[in-house]
Every structure is written in C-alpha cells, then in structure tokens.
C-alpha positions, 0 to 999 in steps of 0.5 A, spaced: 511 757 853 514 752 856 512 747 860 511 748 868 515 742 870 520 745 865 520 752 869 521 749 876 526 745 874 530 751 871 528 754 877 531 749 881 537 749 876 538 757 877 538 756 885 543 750 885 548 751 879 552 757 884 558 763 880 559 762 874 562 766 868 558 764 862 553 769 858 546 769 857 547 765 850 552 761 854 547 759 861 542 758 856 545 752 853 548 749 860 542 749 862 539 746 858 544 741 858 543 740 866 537 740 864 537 733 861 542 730 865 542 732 871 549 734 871 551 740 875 559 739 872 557 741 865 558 748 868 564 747 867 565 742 862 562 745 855 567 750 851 564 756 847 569 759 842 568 766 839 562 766 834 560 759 835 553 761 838 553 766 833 554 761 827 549 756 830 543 762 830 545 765 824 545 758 820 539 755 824 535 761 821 538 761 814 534 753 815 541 749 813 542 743 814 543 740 821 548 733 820 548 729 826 552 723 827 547 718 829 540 717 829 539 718 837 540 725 836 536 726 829 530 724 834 531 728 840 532 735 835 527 733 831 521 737 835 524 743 836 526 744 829 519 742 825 517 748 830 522 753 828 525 754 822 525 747 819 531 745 817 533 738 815 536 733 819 541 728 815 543 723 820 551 721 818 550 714 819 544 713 815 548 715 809 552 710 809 551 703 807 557 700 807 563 703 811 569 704 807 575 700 809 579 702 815 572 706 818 566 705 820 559 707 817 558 713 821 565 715 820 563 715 812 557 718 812 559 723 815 565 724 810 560 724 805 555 729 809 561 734 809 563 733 802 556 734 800 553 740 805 560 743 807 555 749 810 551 745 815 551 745 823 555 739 825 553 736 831 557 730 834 554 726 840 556 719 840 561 717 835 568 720 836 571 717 830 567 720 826 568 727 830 576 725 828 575 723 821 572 730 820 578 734 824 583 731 819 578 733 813 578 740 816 586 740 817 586 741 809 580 746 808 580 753 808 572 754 809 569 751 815 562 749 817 557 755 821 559 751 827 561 744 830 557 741 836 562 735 839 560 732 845 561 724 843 562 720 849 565 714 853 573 711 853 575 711 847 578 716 842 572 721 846 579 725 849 582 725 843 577 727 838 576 733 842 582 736 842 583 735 835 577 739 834 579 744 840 587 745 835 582 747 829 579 755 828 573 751 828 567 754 831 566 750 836 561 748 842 566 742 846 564 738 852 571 737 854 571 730 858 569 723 858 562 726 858 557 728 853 552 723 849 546 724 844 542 726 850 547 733 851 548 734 843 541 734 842 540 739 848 544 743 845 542 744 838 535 745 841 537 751 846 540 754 840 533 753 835 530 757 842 535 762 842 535 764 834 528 763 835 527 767 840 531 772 836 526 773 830 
C-alpha cells in the first residue's frame, strides 16, 4: 500500500506528463523517476532495450546480487530490497581500498565486483568512469550481466560512457543526457523490486 502523498503525487504525475509511447513496465519506472526529481524530461530521456525490464524482474526474483556504484544508491534501495526478495547490496567502491593505477577506487571495485558476481544487476549512478571501465570490460566478454541500470550524472565522461554502453548488446535501462544521479538510479532499481514483485 502506498503512502497518500505517494498516490497524489503519482496522480498529479499521470495529469501532467502529457502523450507518451512507453509500456506499463516502462511508465512504472519514469514515474518513479519524476517522482524523485520532479523532472518531467525524464520521459524522454530513459532507454529501455529489449529484455532489459525483464532481465531486471527475473534477476531481482532469483535474489542476485545488486552492485551499485556508490553508497548513495545502496542507501536508497536498501528499504525496498530488505522488503522484497532480499537481495545483497555490494557497493563498488566499498570494495576497493586502493585504486590501481590510472583509475579511481569506484572504478576498481567495480572491476572487481564484475569479476567476481558477473550474474548481478549493475547499477551506476554517480561514477561514469566506472560505467566506462565496464563497457570496455564487456567489449571482451560473451556473457553479460542480467541488466545494466546507467544514469551517472554530470560534465565529464557522463555523455561518453552512455554511448559506450548504448553500442554494447547489453541489457540496458539508459538515462541519455547529462542527467541521472544516485537519486534516479535508485528509483529506478526500486520500481523494478515493485514490478517483480508485484509479479509474484
């Protein structure tokens, strides 16, 4: 049961968002994201590729891990996923106490998260050189996560990384742009934990 100021506000999202293409799956998880930012663009921003949602739901419900880039994210799924199916949060940048050379300490955790949980969701919010660093991991690999959740934000590497991820037949939900944030990555992990587990 959702709160009523949750249910209002989706109502006022449902009024104001106006035509749109997307499926039920998909509106589920804009929403969500307006929700938490009050950004209508976001309709248009987030890409879905084929099985994405799908992947997502069926790893979520099989309990894999959840590799998040950056503890902001951890925190802001950790409700939901102590609710639902209990799946384990392993922040990247957590494991990492020393960067190897040439990158940062997200970037090596997560290097190290892919090697040793290649069947988690992957979910980037903040670090792009993180997203980066796993693009160019996956060029190289015949098997692939369940899906990639990318929405880190800002100036630097955020455009490149994304289209690095949008080249690869990853499954993919993508926030195109300069947008995103922990805020948005996390909001999309949590309408995905309602969707599958509404399936249940």
């Amino acid at each position: 049961m959702n709160h009523p100021i949750l249910e209002q506000s989706f109502a006022v999202i449902d009024r104001e968002i106006g035509t749109h293409s997307l499926t039920d799956a998909e509106y589920a998880i804009v929403r969500r994201i307006i929700h938490s930012t009050a950004d209508f663009e976001f309709k248009d921003l987030v890409q879905f590729s084929s099985g994405a949602i799908e992947g997502a739901i069926e790893g979520m419900r099989r309990s894999v891990p959840i590799v998040v880039d950056v503890s902001m994210v951890k925190q802001g799924i950790a409700t939901l996923v102590s609710k639902t199916f209990g799946n384990p949060i392993i922040c990247a940048v957590e494991q990492a106490e020393v960067a190897l050379p040439g990158k940062t300490r997200t970037e090596t955790g997560m290097l190290s998260c892919w090697q040793r949980y290649p069947q988690a969701i992957y979910v980037i919010g903040n670090a792009p050189t993180a997203l980066l660093a796993l693009c160019e991991d996956w060029r190289s690999q015949a098997a692939y996560p369940p899906v990639a959740i990318a929405a880190p934000v800002g100036f630097i590497s955020v455009l490149e990384s994304k289209a690095a991820l949008a080249q690869l037949p990853v499954p993919q939900i993508r926030v195109e742009g300069r947008k995103g944030g922990s805020p948005v990555a996390a909001a999309i992990v949590n309408a995905l934990l309602l969707l599958a587990w509404d399936e249940v």
